[in-house]
N, CA, C and O atoms as a GROMACS GRO file, in nm:
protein
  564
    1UNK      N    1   2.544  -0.068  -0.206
    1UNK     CA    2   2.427  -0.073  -0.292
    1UNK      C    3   2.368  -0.215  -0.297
    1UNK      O    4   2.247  -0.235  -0.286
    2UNK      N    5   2.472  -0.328  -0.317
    2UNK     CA    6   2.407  -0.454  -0.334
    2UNK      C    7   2.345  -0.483  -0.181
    2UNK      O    8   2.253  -0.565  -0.183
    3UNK      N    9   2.363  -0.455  -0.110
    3UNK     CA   10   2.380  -0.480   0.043
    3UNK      C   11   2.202  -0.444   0.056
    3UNK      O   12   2.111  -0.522   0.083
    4UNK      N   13   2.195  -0.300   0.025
    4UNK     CA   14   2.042  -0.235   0.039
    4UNK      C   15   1.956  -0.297  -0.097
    4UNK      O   16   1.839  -0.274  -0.068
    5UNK      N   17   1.958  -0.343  -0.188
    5UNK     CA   18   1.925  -0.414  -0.272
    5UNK      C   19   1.914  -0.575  -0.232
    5UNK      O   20   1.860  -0.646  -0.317
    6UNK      N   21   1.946  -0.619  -0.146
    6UNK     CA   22   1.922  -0.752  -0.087
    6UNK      C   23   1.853  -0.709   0.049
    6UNK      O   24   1.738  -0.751   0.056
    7UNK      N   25   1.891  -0.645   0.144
    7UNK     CA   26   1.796  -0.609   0.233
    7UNK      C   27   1.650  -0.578   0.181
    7UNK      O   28   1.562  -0.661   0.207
    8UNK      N   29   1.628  -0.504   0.133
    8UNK     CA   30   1.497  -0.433   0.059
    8UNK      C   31   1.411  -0.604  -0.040
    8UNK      O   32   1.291  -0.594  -0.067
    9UNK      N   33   1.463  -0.699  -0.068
    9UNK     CA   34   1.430  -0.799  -0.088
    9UNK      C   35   1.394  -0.911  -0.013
    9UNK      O   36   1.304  -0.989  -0.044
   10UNK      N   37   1.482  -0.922   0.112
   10UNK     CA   38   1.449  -0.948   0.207
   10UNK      C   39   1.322  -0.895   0.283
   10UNK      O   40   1.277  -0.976   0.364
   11UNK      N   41   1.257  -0.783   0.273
   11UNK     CA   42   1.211  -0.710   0.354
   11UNK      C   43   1.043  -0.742   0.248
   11UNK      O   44   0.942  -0.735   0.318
   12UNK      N   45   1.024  -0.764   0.143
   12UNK     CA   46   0.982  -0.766   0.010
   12UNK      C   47   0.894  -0.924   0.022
   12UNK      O   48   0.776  -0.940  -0.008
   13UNK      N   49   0.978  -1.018   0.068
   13UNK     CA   50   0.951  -1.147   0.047
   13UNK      C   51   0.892  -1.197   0.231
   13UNK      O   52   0.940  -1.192   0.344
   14UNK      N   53   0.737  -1.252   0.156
   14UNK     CA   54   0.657  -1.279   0.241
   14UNK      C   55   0.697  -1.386   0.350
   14UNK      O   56   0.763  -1.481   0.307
   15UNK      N   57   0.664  -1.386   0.500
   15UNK     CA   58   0.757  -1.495   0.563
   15UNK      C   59   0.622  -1.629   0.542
   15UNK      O   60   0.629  -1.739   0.597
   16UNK      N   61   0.552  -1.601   0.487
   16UNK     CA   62   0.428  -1.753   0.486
   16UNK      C   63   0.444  -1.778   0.356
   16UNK      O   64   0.441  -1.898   0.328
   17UNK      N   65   0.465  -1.679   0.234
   17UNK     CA   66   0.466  -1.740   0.100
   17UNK      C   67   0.509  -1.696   0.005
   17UNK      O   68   0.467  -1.638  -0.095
   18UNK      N   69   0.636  -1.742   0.061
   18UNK     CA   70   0.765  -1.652  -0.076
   18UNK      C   71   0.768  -1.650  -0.216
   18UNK      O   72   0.818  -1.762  -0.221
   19UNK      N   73   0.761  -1.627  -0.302
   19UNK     CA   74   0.737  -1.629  -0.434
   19UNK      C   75   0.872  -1.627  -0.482
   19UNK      O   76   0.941  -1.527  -0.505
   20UNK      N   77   0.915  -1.802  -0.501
   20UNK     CA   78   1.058  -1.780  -0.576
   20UNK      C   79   1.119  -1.707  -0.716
   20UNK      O   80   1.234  -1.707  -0.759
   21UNK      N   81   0.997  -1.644  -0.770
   21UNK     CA   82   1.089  -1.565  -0.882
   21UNK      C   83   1.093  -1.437  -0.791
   21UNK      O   84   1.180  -1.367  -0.843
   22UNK      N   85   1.047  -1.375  -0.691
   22UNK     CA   86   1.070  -1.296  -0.684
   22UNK      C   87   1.242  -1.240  -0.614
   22UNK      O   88   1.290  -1.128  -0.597
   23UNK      N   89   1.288  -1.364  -0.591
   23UNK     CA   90   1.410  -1.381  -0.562
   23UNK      C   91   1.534  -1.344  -0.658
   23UNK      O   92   1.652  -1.334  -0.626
   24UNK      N   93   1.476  -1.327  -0.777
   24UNK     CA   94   1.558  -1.311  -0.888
   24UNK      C   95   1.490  -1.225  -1.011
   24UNK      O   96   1.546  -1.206  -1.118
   25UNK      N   97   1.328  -1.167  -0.969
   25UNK     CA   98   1.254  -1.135  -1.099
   25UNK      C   99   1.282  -1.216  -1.246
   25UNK      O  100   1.294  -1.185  -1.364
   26UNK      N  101   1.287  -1.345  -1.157
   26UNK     CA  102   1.279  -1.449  -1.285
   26UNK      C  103   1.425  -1.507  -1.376
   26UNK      O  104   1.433  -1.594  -1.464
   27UNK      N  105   1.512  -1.436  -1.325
   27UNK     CA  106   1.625  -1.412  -1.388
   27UNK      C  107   1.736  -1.526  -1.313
   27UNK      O  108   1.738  -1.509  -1.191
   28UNK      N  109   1.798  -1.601  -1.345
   28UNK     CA  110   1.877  -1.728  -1.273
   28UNK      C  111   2.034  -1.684  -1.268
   28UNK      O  112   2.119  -1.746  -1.204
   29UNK      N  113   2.057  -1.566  -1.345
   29UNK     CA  114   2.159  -1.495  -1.304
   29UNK      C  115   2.101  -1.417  -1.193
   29UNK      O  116   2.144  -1.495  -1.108
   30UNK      N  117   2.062  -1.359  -1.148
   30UNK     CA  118   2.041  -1.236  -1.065
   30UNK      C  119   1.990  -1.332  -0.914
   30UNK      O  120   2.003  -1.286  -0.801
   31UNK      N  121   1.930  -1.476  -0.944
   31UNK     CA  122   1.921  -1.541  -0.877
   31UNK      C  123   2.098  -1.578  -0.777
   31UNK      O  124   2.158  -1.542  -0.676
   32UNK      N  125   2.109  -1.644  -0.861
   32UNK     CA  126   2.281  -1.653  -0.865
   32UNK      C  127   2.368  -1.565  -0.769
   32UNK      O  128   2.457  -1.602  -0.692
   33UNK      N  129   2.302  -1.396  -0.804
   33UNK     CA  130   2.400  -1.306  -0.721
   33UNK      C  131   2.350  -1.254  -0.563
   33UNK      O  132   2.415  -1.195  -0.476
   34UNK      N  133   2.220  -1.296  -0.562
   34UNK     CA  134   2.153  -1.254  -0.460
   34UNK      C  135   2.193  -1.371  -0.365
   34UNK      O  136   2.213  -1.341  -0.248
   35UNK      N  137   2.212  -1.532  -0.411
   35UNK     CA  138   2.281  -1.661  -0.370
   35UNK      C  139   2.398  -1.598  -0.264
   35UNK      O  140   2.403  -1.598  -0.141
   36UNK      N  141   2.482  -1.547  -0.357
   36UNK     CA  142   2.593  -1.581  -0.338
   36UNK      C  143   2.599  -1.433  -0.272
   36UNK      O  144   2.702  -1.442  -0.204
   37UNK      N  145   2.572  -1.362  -0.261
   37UNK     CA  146   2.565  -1.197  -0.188
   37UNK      C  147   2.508  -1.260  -0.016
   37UNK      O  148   2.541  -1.229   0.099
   38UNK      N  149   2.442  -1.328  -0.056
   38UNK     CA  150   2.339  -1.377   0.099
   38UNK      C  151   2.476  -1.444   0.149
   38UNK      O  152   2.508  -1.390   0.255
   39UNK      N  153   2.557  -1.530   0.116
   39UNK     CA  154   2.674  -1.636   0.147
   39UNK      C  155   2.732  -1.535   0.193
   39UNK      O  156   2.751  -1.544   0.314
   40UNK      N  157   2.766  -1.445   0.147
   40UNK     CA  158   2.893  -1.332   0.199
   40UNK      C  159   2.846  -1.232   0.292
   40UNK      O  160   2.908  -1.136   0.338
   41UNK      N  161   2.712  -1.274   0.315
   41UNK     CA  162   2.672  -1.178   0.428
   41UNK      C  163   2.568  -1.277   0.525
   41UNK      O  164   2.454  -1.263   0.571
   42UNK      N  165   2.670  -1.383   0.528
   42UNK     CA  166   2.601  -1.484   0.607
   42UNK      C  167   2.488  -1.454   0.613
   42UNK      O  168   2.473  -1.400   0.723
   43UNK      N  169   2.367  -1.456   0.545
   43UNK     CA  170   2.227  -1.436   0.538
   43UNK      C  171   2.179  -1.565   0.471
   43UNK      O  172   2.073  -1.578   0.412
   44UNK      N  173   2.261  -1.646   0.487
   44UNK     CA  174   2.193  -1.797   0.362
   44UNK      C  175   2.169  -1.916   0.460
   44UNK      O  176   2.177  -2.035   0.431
   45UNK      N  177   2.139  -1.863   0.580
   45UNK     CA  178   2.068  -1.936   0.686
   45UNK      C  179   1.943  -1.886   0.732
   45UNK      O  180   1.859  -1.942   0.802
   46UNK      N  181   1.944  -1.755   0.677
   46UNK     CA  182   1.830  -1.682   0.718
   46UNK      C  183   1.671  -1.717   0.679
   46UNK      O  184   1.651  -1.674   0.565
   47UNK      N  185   1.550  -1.780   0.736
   47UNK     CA  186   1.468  -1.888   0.701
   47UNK      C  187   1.400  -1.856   0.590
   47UNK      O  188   1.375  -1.946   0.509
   48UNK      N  189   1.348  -1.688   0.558
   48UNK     CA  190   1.291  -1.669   0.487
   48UNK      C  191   1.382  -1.645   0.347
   48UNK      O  192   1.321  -1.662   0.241
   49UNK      N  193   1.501  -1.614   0.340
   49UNK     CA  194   1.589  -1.628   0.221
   49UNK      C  195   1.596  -1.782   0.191
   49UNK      O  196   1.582  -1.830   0.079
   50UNK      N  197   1.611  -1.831   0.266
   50UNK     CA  198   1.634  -2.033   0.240
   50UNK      C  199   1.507  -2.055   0.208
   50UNK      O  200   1.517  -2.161   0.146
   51UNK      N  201   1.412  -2.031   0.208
   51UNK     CA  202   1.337  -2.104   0.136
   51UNK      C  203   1.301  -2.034   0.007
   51UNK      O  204   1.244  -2.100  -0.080
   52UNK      N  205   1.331  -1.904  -0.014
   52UNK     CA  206   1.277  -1.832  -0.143
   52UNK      C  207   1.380  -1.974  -0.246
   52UNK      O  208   1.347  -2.072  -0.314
   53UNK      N  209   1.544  -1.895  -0.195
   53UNK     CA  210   1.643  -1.925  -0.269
   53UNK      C  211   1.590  -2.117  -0.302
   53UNK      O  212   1.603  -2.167  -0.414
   54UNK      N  213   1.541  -2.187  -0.194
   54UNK     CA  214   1.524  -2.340  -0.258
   54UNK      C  215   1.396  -2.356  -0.337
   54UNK      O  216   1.385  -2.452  -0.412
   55UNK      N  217   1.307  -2.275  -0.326
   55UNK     CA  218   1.178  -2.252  -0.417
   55UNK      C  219   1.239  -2.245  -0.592
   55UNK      O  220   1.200  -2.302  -0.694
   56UNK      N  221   1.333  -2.164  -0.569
   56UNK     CA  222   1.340  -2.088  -0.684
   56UNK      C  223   1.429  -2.202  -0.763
   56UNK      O  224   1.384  -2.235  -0.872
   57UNK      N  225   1.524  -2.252  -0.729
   57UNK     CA  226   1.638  -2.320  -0.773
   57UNK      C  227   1.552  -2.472  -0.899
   57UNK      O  228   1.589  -2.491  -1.015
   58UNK      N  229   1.462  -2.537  -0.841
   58UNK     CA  230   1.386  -2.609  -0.956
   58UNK      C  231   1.311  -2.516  -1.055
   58UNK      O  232   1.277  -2.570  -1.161
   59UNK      N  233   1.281  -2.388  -1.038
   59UNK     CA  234   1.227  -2.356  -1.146
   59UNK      C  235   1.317  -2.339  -1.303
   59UNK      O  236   1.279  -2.307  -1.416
   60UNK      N  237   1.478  -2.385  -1.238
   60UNK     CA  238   1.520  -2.341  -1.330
   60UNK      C  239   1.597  -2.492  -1.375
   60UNK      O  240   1.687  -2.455  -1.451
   61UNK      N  241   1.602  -2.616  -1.366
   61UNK     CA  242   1.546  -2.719  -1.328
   61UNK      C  243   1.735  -2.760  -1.267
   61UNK      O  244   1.820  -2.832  -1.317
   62UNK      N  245   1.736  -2.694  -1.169
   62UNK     CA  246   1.880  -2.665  -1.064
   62UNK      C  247   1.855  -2.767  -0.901
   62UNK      O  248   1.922  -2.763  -0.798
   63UNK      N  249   1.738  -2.848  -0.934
   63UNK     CA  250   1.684  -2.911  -0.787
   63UNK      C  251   1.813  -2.925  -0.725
   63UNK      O  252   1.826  -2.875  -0.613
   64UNK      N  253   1.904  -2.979  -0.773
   64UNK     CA  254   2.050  -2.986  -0.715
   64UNK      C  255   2.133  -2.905  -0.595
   64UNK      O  256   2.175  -2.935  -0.483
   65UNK      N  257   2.134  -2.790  -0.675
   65UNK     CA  258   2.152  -2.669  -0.564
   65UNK      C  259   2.092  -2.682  -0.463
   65UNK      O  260   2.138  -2.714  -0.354
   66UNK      N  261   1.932  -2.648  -0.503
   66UNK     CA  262   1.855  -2.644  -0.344
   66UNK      C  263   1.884  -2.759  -0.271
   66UNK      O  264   1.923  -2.746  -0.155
   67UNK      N  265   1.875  -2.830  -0.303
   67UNK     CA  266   1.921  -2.948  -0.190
   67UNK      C  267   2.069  -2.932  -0.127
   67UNK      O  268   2.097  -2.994  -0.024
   68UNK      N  269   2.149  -2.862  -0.182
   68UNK     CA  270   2.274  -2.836  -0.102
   68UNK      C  271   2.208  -2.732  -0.022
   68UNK      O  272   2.209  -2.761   0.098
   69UNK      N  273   2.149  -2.614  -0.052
   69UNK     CA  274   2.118  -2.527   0.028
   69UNK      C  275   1.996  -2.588   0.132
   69UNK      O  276   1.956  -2.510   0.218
   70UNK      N  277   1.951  -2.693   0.127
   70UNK     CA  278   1.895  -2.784   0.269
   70UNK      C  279   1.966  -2.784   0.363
   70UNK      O  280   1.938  -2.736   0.472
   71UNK      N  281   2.096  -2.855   0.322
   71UNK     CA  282   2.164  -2.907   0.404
   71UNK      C  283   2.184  -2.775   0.516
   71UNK      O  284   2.155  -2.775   0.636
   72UNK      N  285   2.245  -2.658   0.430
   72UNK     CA  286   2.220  -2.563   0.564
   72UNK      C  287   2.141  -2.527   0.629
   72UNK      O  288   2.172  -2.502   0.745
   73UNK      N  289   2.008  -2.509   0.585
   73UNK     CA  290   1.898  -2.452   0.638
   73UNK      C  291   1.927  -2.482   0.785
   73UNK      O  292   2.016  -2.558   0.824
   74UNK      N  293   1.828  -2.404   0.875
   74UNK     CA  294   1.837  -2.465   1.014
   74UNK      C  295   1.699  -2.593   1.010
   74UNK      O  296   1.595  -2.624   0.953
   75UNK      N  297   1.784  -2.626   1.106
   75UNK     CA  298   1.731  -2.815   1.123
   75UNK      C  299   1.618  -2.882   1.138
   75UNK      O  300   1.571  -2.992   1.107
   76UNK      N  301   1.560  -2.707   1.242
   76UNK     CA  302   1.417  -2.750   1.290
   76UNK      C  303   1.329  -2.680   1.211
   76UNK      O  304   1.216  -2.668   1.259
   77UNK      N  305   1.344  -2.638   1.122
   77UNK     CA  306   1.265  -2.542   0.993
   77UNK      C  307   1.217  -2.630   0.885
   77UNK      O  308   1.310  -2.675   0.819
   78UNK      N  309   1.083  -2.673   0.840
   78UNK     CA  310   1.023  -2.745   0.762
   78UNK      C  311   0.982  -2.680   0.658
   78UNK      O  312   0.924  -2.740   0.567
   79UNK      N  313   1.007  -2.541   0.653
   79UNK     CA  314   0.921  -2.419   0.531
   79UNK      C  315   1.029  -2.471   0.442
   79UNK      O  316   0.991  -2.575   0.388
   80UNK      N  317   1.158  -2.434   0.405
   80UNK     CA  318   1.241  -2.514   0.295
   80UNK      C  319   1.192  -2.595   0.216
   80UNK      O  320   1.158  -2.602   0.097
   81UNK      N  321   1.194  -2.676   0.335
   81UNK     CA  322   1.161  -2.848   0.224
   81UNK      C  323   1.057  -2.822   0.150
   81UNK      O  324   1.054  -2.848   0.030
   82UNK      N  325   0.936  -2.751   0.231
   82UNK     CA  326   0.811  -2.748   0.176
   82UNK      C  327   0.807  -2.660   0.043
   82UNK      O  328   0.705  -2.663  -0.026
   83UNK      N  329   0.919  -2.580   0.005
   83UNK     CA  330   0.945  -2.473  -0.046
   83UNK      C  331   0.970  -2.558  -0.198
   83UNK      O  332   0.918  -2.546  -0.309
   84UNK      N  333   1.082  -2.654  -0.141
   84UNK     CA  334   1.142  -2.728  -0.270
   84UNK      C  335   1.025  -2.831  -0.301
   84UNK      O  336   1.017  -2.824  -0.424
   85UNK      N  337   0.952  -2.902  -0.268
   85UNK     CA  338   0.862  -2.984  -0.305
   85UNK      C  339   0.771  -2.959  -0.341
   85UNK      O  340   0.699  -3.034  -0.407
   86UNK      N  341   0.739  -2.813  -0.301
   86UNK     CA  342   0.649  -2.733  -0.387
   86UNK      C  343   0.676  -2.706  -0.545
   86UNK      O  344   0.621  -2.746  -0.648
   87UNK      N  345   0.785  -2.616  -0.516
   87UNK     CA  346   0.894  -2.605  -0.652
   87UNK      C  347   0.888  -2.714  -0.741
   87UNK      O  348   0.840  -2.698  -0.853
   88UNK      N  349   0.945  -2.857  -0.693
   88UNK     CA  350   0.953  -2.920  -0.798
   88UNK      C  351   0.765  -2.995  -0.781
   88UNK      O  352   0.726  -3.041  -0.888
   89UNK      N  353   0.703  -3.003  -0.712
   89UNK     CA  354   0.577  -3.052  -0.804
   89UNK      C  355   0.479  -2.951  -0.900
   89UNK      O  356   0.366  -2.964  -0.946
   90UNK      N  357   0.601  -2.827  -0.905
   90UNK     CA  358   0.498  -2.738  -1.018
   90UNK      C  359   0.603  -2.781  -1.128
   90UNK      O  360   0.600  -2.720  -1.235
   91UNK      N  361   0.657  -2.839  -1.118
   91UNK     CA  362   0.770  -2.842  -1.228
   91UNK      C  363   0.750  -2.984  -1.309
   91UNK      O  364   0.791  -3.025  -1.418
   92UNK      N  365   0.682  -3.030  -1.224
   92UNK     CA  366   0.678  -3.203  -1.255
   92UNK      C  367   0.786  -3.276  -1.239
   92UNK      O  368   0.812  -3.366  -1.319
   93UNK      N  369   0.893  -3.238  -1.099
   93UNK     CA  370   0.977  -3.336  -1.058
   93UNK      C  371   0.941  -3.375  -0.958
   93UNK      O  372   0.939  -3.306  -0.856
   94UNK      N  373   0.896  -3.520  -0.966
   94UNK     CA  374   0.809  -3.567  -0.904
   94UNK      C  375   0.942  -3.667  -0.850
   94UNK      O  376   0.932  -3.675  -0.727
   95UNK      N  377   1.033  -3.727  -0.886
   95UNK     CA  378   1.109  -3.804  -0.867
   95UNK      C  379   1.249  -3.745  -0.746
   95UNK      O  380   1.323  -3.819  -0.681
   96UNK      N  381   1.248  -3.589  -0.748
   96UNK     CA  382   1.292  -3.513  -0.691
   96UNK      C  383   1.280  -3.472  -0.582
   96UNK      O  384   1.358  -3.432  -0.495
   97UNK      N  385   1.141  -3.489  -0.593
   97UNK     CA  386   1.035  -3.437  -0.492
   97UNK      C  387   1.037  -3.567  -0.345
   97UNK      O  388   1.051  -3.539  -0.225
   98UNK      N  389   1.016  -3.722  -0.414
   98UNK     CA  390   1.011  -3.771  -0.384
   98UNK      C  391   1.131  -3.847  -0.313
   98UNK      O  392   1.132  -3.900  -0.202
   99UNK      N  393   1.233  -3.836  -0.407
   99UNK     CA  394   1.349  -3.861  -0.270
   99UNK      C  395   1.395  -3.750  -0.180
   99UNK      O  396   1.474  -3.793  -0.095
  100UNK      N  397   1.366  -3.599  -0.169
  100UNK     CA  398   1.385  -3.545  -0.105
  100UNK      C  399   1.279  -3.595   0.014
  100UNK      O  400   1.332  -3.620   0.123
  101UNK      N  401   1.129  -3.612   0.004
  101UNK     CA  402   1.054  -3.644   0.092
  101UNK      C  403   1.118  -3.749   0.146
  101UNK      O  404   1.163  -3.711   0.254
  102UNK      N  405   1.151  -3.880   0.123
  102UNK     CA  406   1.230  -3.990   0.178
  102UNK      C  407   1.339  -3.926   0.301
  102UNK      O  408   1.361  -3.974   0.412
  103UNK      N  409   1.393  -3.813   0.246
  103UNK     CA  410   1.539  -3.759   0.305
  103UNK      C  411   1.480  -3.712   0.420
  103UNK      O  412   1.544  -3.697   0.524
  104UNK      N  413   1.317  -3.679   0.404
  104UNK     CA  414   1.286  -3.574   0.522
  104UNK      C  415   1.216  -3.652   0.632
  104UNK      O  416   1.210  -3.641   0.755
  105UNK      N  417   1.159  -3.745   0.530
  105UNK     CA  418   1.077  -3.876   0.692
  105UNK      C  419   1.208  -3.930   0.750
  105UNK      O  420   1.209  -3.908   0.871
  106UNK      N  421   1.316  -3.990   0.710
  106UNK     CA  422   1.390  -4.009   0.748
  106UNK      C  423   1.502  -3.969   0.860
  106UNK      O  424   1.564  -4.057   0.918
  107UNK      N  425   1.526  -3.814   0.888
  107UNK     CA  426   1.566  -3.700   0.926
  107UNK      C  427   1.496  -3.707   1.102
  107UNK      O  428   1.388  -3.660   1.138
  108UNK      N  429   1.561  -3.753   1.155
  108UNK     CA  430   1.525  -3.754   1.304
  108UNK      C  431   1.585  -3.705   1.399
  108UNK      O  432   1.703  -3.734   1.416
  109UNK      N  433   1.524  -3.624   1.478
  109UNK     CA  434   1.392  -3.561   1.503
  109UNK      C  435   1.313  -3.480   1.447
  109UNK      O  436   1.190  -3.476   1.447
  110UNK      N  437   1.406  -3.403   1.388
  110UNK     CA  438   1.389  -3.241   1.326
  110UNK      C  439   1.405  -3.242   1.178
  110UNK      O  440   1.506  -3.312   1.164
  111UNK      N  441   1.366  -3.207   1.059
  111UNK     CA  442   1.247  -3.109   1.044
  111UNK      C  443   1.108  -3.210   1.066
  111UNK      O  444   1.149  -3.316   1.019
  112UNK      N  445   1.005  -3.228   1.099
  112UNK     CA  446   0.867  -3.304   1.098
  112UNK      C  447   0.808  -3.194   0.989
  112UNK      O  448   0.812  -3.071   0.986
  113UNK      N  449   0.745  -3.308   0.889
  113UNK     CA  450   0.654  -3.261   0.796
  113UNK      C  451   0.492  -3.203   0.861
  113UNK      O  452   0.404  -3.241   0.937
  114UNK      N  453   0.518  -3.119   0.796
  114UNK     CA  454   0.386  -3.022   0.849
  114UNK      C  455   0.266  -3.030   0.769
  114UNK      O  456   0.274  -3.117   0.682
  115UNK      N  457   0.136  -2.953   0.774
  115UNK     CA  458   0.025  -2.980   0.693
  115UNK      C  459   0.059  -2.880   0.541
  115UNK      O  460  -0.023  -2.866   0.451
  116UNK      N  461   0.189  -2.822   0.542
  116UNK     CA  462   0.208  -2.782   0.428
  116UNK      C  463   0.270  -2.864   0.317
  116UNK      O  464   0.262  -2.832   0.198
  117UNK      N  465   0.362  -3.019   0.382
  117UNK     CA  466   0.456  -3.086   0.338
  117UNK      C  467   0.314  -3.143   0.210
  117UNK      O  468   0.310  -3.115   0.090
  118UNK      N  469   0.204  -3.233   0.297
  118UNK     CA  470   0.093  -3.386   0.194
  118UNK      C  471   0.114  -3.302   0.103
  118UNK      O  472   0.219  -3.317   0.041
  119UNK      N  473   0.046  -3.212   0.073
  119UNK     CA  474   0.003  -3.163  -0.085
  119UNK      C  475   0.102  -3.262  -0.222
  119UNK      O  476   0.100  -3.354  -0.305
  120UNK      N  477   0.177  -3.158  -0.163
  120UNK     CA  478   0.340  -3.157  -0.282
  120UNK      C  479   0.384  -3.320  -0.258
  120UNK      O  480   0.455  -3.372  -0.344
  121UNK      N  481   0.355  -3.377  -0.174
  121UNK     CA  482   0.421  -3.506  -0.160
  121UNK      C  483   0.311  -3.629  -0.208
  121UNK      O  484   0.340  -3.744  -0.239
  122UNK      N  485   0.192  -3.574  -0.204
  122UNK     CA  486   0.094  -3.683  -0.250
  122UNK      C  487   0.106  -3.612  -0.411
  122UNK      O  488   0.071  -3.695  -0.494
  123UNK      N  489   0.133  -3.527  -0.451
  123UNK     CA  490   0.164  -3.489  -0.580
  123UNK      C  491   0.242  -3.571  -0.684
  123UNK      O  492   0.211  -3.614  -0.795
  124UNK      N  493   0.404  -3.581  -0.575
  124UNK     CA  494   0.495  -3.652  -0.634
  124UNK      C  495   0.465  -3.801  -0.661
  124UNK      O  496   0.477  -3.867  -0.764
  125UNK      N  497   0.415  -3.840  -0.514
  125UNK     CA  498   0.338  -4.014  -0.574
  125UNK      C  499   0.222  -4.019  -0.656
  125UNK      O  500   0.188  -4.136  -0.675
  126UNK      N  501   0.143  -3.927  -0.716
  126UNK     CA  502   0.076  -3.929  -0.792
  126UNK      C  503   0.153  -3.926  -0.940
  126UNK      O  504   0.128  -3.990  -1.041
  127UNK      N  505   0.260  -3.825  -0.913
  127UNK     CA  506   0.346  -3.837  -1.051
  127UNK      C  507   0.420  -3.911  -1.097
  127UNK      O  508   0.464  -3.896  -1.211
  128UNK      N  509   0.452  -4.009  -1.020
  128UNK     CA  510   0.512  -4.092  -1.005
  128UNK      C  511   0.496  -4.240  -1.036
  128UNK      O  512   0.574  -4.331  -1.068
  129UNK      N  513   0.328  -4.227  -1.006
  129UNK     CA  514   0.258  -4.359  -1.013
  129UNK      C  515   0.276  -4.504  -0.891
  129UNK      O  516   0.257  -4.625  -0.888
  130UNK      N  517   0.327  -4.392  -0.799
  130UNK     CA  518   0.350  -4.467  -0.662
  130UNK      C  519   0.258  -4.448  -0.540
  130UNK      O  520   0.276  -4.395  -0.430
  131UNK      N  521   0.111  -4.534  -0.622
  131UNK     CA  522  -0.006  -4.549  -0.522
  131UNK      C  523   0.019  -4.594  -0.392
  131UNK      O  524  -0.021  -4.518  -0.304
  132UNK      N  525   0.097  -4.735  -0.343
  132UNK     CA  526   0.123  -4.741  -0.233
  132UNK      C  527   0.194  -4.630  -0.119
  132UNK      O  528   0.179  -4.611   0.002
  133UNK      N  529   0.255  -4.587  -0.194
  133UNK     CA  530   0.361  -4.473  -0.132
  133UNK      C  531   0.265  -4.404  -0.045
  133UNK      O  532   0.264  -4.397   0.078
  134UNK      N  533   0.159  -4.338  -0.162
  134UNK     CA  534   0.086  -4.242  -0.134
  134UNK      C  535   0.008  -4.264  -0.042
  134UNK      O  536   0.004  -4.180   0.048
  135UNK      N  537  -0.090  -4.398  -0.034
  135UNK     CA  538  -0.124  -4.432   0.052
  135UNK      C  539  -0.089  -4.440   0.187
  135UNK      O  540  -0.158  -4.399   0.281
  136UNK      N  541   0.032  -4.499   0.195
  136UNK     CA  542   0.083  -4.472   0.328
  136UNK      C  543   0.145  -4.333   0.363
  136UNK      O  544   0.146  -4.312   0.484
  137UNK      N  545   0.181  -4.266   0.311
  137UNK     CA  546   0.155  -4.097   0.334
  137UNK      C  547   0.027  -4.070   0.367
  137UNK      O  548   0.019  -4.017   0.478
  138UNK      N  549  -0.058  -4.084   0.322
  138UNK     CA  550  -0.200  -4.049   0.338
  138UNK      C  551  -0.212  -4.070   0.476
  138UNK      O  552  -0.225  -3.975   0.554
  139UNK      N  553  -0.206  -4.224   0.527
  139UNK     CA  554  -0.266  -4.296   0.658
  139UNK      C  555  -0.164  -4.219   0.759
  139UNK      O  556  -0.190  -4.224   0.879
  140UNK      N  557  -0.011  -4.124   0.699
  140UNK     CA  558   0.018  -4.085   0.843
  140UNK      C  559   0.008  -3.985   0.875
  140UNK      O  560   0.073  -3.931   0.964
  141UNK      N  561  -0.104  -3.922   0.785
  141UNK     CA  562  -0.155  -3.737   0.776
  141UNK      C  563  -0.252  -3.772   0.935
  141UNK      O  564  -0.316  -3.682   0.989
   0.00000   0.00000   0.00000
């Protein structure tokens, strides 16, 4: 039952724009079991579950987690990150946001920030009050 109840969610969640509550219908327990159901059915590499599951994890203000669940993601996949920096600049973790971005320019070769990454990242230096930052983000769009 849980098995077809995570498939059928899987199947549910858009591969361009996952809607992290829908990962849990809002619920951080149910979040939790769908987590840890995906782990036991090795599905927590799977791109479009990794990024719901790291979307979702700041809404509940858990940025923590998702960033462990980075680490697995696969390497050359940039939707994640974009997932969590999204996440936390609706959240106003801008400070979150922003050392994860650090983690990701940094990160060579693989993941390269995409035209989905500026938004959320000129967000965080805006929230931040880190004009230079931003600036030079800007000049390497």
């Amino acid at each position: 039952m849980a098995v077809r109840r995570l498939a059928a969610l899987l199947k549910s969640l858009s591969s361009t724009n996952a809607d992290a509550a829908a990962v849990a219908g809002g619920s951080l327990a149910s979040g939790r079991i769908v987590h840890a159901k995906s782990i036991t059915l090795s599905l927590h590499t799977d791109p479009i579950l990794c990024r719901a599951l790291v979307g979702f994890y700041p809404t509940f203000d858990l940025a923590h987690l998702a960033i462990r669940l980075l680490d697995s993601a696969p390497s050359d996949d940039v939707s994640p990150w974009n997932a969590f920096l999204s996440a936390c600049s609706k959240r106003h973790l801008h400070a979150q946001a922003f050392r994860l971005l650090r983690k990701l320019l940094l990160l060579s070769p693989s993941p390269k920030p995409d035209a989905f990454t500026y938004p959320s990242a000129l967000k965080a230096c805006a929230g931040l009050g880190a004009a230079l930052d931003g600036e030079f983000l800007h000049a390497s769009v």
